[in-house]
C-alpha positions as CSV (number, residue, x, y, z in Angstrom):
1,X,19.0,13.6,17.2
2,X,16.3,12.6,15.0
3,X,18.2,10.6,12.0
4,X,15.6,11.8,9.4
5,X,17.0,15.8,10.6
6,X,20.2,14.1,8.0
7,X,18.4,13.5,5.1
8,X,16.2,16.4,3.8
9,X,15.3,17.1,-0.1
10,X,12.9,18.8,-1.5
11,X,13.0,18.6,-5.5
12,X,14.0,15.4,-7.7
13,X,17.5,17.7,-8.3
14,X,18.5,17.8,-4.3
15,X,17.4,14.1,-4.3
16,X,20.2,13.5,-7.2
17,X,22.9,16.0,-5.2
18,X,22.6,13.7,-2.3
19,X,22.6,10.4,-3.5
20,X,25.0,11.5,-6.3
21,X,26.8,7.9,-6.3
22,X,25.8,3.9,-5.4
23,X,27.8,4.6,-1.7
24,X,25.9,7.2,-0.6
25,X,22.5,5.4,-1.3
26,X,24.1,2.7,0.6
27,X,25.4,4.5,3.6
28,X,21.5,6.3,3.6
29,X,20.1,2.8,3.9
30,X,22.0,1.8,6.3
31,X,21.5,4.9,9.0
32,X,18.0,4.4,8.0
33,X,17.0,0.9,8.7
34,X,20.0,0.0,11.0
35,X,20.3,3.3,12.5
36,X,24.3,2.8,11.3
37,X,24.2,-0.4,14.0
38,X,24.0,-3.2,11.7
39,X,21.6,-6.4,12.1
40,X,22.2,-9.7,11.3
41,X,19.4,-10.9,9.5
42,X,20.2,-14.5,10.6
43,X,20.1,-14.0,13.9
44,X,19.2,-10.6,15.6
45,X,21.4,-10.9,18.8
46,X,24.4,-12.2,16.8
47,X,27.5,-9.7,16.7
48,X,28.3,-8.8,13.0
49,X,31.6,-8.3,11.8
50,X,32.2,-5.6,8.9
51,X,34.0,-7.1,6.1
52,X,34.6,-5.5,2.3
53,X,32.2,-4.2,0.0
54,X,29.7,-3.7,2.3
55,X,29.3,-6.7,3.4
56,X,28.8,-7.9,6.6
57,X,29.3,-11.5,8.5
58,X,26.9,-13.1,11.0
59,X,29.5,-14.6,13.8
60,X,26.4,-17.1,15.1
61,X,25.9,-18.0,11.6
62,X,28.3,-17.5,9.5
63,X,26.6,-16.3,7.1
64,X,27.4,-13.2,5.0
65,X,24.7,-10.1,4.0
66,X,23.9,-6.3,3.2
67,X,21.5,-4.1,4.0
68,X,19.6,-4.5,1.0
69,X,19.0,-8.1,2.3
70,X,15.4,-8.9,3.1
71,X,14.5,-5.8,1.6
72,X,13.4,-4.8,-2.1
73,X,16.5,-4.1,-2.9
74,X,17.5,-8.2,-2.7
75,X,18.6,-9.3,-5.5
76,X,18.2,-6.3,-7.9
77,X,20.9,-5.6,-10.8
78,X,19.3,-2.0,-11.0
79,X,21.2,1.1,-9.6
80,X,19.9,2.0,-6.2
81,X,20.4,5.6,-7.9
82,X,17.3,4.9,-10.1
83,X,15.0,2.9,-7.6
84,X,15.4,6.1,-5.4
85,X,14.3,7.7,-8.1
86,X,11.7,5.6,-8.6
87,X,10.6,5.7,-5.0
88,X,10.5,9.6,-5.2
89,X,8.2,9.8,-7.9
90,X,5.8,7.2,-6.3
91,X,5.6,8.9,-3.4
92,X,5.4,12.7,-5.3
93,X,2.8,11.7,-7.7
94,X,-0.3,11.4,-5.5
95,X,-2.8,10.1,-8.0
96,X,-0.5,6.9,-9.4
97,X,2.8,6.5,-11.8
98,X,2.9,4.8,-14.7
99,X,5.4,2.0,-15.7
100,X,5.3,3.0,-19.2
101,X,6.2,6.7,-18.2
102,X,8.9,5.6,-16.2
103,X,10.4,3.3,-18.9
104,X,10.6,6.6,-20.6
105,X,11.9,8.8,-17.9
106,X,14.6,6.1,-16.7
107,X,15.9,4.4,-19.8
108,X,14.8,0.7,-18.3
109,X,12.2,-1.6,-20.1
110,X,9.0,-2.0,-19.1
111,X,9.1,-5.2,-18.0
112,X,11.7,-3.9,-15.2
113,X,9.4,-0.5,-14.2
114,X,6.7,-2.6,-13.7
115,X,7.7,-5.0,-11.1
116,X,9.9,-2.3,-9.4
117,X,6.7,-0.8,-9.0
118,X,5.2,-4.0,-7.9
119,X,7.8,-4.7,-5.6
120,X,7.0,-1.0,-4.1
121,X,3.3,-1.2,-4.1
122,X,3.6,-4.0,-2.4
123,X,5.9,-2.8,0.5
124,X,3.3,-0.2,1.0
125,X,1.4,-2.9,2.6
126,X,2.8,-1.7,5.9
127,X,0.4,1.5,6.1
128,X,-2.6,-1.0,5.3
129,X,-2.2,-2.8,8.8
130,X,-3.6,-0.6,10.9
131,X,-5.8,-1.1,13.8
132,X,-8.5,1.6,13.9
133,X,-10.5,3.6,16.7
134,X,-13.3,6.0,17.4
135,X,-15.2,6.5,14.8
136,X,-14.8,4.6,12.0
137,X,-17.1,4.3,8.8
138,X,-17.1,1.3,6.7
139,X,-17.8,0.9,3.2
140,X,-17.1,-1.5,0.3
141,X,-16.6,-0.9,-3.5
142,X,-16.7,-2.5,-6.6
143,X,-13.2,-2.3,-9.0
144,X,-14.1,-3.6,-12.5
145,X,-15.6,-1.9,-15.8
146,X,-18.9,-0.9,-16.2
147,X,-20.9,-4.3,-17.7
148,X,-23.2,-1.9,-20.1
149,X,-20.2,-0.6,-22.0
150,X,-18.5,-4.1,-22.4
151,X,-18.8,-5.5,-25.8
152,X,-21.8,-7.8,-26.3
153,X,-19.3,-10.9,-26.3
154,X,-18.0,-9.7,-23.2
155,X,-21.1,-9.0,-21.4
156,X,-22.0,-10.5,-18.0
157,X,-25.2,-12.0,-17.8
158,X,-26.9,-11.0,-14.4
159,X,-24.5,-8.7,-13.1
160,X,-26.4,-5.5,-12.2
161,X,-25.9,-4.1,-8.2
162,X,-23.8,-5.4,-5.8
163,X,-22.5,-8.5,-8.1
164,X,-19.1,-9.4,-8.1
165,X,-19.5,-12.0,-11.3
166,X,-17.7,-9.3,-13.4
167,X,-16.0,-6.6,-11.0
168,X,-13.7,-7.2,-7.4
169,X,-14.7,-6.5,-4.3
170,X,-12.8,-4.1,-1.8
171,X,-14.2,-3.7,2.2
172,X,-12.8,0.0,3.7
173,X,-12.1,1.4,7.0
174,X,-11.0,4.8,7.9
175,X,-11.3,6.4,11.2
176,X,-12.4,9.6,11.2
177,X,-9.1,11.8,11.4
178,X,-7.2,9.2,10.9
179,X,-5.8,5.9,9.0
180,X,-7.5,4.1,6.6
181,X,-7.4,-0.1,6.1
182,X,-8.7,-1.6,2.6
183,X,-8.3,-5.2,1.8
184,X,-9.5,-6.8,-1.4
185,X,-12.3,-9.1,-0.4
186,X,-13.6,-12.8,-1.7
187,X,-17.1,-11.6,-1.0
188,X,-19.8,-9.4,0.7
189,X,-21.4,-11.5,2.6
190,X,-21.3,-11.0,6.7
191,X,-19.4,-14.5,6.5
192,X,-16.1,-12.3,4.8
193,X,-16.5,-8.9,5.6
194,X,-17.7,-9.3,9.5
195,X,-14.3,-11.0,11.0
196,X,-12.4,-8.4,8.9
197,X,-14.0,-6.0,10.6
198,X,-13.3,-7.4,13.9
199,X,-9.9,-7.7,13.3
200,X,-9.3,-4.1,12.2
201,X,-11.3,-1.8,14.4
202,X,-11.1,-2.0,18.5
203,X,-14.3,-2.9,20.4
204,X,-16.8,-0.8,21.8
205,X,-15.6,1.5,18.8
206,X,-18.6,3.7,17.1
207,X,-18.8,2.5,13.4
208,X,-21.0,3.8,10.6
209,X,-22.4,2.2,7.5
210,X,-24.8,1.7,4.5
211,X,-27.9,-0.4,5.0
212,X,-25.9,-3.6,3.1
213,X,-27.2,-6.5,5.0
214,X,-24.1,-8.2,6.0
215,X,-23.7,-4.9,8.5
216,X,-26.6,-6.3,10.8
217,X,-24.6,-7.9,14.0
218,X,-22.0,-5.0,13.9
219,X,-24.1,-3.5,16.7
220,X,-23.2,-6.8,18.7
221,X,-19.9,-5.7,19.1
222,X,-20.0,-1.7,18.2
223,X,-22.3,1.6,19.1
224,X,-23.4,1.2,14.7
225,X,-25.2,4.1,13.2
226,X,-26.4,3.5,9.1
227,X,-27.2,5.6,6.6
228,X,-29.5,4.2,4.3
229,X,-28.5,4.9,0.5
230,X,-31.3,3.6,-1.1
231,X,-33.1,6.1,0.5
232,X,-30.8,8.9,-1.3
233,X,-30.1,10.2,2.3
234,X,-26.6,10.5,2.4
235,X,-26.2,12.2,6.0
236,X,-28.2,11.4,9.7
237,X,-27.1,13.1,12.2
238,X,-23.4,11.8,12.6
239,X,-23.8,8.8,10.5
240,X,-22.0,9.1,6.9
241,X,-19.8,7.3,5.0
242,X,-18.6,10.1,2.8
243,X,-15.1,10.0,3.8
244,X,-14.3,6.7,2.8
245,X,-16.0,7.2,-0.1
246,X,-13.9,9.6,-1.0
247,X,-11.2,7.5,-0.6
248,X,-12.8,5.2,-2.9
249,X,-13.3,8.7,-5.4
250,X,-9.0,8.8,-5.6
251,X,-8.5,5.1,-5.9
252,X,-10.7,4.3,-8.4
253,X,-9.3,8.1,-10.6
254,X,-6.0,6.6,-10.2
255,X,-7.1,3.7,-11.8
256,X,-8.9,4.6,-14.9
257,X,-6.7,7.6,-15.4
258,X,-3.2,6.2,-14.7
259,X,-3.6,2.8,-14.9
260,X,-6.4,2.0,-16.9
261,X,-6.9,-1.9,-16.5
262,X,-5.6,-3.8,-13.2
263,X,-6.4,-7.5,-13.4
264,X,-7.9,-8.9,-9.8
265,X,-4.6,-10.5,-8.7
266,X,-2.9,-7.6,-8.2
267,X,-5.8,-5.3,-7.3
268,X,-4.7,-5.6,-3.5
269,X,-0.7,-3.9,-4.6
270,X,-2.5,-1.1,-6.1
271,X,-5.4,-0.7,-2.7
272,X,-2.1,-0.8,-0.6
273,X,-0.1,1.9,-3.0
274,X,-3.7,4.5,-2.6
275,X,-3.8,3.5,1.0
276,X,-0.1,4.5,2.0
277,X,-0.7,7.9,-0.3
278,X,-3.8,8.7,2.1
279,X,-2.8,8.0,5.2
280,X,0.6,9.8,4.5
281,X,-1.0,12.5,2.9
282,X,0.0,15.4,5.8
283,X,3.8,14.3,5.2
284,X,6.0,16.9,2.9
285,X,7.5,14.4,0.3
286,X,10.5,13.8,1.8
287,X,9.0,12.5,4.6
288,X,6.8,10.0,2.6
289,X,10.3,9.1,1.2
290,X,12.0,8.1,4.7
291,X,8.8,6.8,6.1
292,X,8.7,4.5,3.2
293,X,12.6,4.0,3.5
294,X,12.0,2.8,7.0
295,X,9.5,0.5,6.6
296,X,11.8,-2.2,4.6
297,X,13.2,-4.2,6.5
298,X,12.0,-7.7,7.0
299,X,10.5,-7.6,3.6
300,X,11.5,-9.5,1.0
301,X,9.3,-10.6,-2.4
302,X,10.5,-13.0,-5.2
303,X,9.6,-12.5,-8.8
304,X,7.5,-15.7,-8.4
305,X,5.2,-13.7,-5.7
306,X,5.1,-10.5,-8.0
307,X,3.3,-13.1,-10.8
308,X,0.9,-14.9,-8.7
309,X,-2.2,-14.1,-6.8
310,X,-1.9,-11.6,-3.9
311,X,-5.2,-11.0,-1.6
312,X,-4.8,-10.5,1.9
313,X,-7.8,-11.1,4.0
């Protein structure tokens, strides 16, 4: 029997009804990510012994634990009741979720919102690890205001085109009918954005890009098609890149319309957050909810992490 068959809601109020006290959010986690067979932590082929309060003892170890170790939930003094919550409306509202709205919603400061989110966006980094296949178009973007509407103090002098003086860079993958893979990049050059590409899509794959230089070589490894921008031609033949455009069309609304400013060390949380929201965009809600759910364990991020820079490359 498929263990997600047990845990089906499809409004915020069923969500409440079934995780209607701190036990039962417990008992969900641990049919979800031990499949109710705990795991030591410590030592994966240890036996475990149950012990009170949930807790459990490593016999090779001797070390005690919970299911929420190694997972977000480590550590936190907040209700699992309200980071279920929390998780539900992440995963409900498609085009971002505000810490300030939840501060209101939830009754927590903001301070706590936002690194719950943080802490979530950044588990979310599990749907960015894709490797792709096919057909897969390439693209990068730009995150960062406009320099012309920057006050003249703020201004950046010789920052027009493809400069990253004054705005992040982000490479993107998506295989056609399939996943997409972003990763907040140092650079543009072929130096940065080749090996990524290597890494992330299989050889002997047919890829399809813009006429930015540091493309060139792809066809060394890859059947490459371009489409050349400049040109305003924006279709030959099969070669496009309007679909991860698009995806660059609902990150970049979610940022200026939920989120307004995101600084450059945590740009990559918020890349992972849209990524997981496209590529499990075909899930019902619920689904996004135990898929999420089932991707925590072996995670674990300190406050410390949550402050400092985060870029993967």
């Amino acid at each position: 029997m498929n263990i997600f068959n047990e845990f089906k809601f499809n409004s915020i109020s069923e969500l409440f009804m079934t995780f209607s006290n701190e036990q039962k959010c417990i008992d969900y986690l641990e049919k979800i990510i031990w499949n109710g067979n705990p795991v030591s932590p410590f030592d994966k082929d240890s036996k475990v012994y149950k012990c009170a309060n949930n807790q459990y003892r490593c016999k090779n170890t001797g070390k005690y634990f919970n299911v929420k170790k190694n997972t977000i939930f480590e550590g936190t003094k907040i209700s699992l009741q309200k980071w279920f919550v929390v998780i539900w409306f992440f995963v409900s509202h498609k085009g971002g979720l505000s810490s300030l709205q939840l501060q209101r919603d939830l009754g927590l400061t903001q301070k706590s919102t936002w690194y719950i989110l943080h802490k979530i966006k950044h588990n979310c980094l599990f749907e960015n690890k894709h490797i792709l296949d096919n057909e897969v178009e390439i693209d990068e973007t730009y995150v960062g205001g406009k320099n012309k509407n920057r006050h003249h103090d703020k201004k950046v002098p010789r920052a027009q085109g493809r400069s990253y003086k004054d705005k992040t860079p982000v490479l993107g993958m998506i295989e056609r009918g399939g996943k997409v893979v972003a990763r907040v990049v140092s650079s543009v050059d072929a130096d940065c954005l080749v090996p990524i590409v290597l890494r992330t899509i299989n050889a002997f794959s047919t890829v399809y890009t813009d006429e930015w230089g540091a493309y060139n070589d792809l066809h060394k490894y890859y059947e490459h098609y371009i489409v050349n921008h400049s040109r305003k031609e924006y279709v030959n033949g099969t070669a496009t890149t309007n679909s991860i455009e698009n995806f660059w069309g609902n990150l970049k609304r979610g940022i200026i319309g939920i989120y307004r400013v995101v600084s450059k060390k945590h740009l990559q949380r918020y890349v992972n957050e849209f990524v997981f929201k496209r590529n499990t965009m075909k899930l019902k809600t619920c689904e996004q909810f135990n898929h999420f759910m089932s991707n925590l364990s072996g995670y674990r991020i300190t406050q410390r992490e949550i402050k400092g820079v985060y870029i993967v490359l």
